[in-house]
N, C-alpha and C positions, 0 to 999 in steps of 0.2 A: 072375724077371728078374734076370739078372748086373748086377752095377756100372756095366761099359760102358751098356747099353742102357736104365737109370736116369739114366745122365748126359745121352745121346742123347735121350732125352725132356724132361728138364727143361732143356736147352741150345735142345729148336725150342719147348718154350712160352716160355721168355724170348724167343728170335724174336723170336716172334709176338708177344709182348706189347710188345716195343719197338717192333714195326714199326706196331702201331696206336695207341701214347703219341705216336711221330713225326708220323702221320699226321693226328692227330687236334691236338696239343700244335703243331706242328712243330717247326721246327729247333730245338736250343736257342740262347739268345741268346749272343752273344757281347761285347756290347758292358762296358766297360770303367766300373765304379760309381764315380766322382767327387764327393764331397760336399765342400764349402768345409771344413766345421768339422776334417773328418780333414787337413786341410793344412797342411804346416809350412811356416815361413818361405820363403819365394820358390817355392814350387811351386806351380802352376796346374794348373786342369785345361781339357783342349780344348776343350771347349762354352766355357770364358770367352777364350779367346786366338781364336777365332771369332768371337765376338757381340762383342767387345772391337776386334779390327783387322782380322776377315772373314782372318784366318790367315794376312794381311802381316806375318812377321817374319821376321829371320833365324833357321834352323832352324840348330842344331848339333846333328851326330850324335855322340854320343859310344860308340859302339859298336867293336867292331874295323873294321880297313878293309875287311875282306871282306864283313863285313855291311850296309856302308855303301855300297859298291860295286852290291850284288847288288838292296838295297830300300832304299835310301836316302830321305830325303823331294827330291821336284826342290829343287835349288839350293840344298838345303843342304850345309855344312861339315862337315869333319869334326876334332874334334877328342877323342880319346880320353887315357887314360893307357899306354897297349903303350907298353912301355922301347924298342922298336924302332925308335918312331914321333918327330919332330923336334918337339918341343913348344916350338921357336920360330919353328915355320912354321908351325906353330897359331896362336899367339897372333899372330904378324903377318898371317897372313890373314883374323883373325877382325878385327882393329884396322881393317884394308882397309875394310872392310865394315859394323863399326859408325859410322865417319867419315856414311855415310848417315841413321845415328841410327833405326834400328828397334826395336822390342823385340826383347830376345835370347828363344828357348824350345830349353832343350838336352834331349835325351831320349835313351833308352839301351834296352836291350834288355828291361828287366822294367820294372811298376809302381814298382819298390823297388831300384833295383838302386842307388843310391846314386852312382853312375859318375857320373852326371847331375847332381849336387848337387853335388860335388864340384868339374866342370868351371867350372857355373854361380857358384861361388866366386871359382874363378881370374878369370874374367871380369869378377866384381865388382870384383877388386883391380886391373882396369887401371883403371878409374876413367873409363870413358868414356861408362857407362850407367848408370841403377840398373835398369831394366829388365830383368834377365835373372832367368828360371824358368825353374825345372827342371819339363816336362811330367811330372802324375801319371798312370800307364798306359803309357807309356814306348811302344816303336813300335808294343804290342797295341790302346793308343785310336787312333794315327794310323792301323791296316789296320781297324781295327773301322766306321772316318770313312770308308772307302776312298779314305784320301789318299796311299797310296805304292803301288809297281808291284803286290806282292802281295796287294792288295785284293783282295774280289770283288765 
């Protein structure tokens, strides 16, 4: 048997063999591993901003706009860092909105993307909250929750 038709064989029993780990195992999981103890300073993770305010906070996205635009969480803000973007229509629309007095939760594109931490600072320094955390899991725990459009 040539190389090809070595390969061809050992490519339909992986197949096979995934297609009954699938079947048997199912999907794999997707959701998003948050422990308290791995948490830094002001970051939460969503199972406590749920059981905590049932997921009544103001959401800031700190993602690009397009991303923001496309899956955004409902009613949330956006406030990133893009040199493009007016980051004094940020902070005044975000001030609009903390006047209501909610917990802030900023979250960004990764677990770790640090964007989020970042933003959740600035916010700190208006001085209108102490409330504000950076979601750990970023928008992978909020689609994992199926709380934004591209949930399943």
């Amino acid at each position: 048997m040539n190389v090809i038709g070595q390969t061809a064989v050992i490519a339909a029993i992986s197949l096979v063999a995934a297609a009954a780990n699938f079947r048997i195992a199912g999907p794999p999981l997707r959701d998003v591993p948050c422990r308290q103890e791995d948490l830094k300073p002001h970051e939460i993770c969503l199972a406590t901003v749920i059981e905590r305010w049932q997921g009544k906070v103001l959401w800031v996205d700190a993602r690009p706009r397009r991303e923001w635009e496309l899956d955004g969480m409902p009613g949330s803000i956006l406030w990133n860092l893009d040199a493009k973007e007016d980051a004094n229509q940020f902070e005044a629309s975000t001030m609009e909105r903390l006047v209501e007095g909610p917990p802030v939760v900023v979250y960004c594109s990764e677990g770790n993307c640090g964007v989020s931490s970042q933003i959740a600072e600035r916010i700190l320094k208006l001085q209108m909250t102490d409330q504000v955390y950076a979601l750990r899991g970023g928008i992978g725990a909020l689609k994992a929750a199926g709380m934004v459009k591209d949930s399943k």
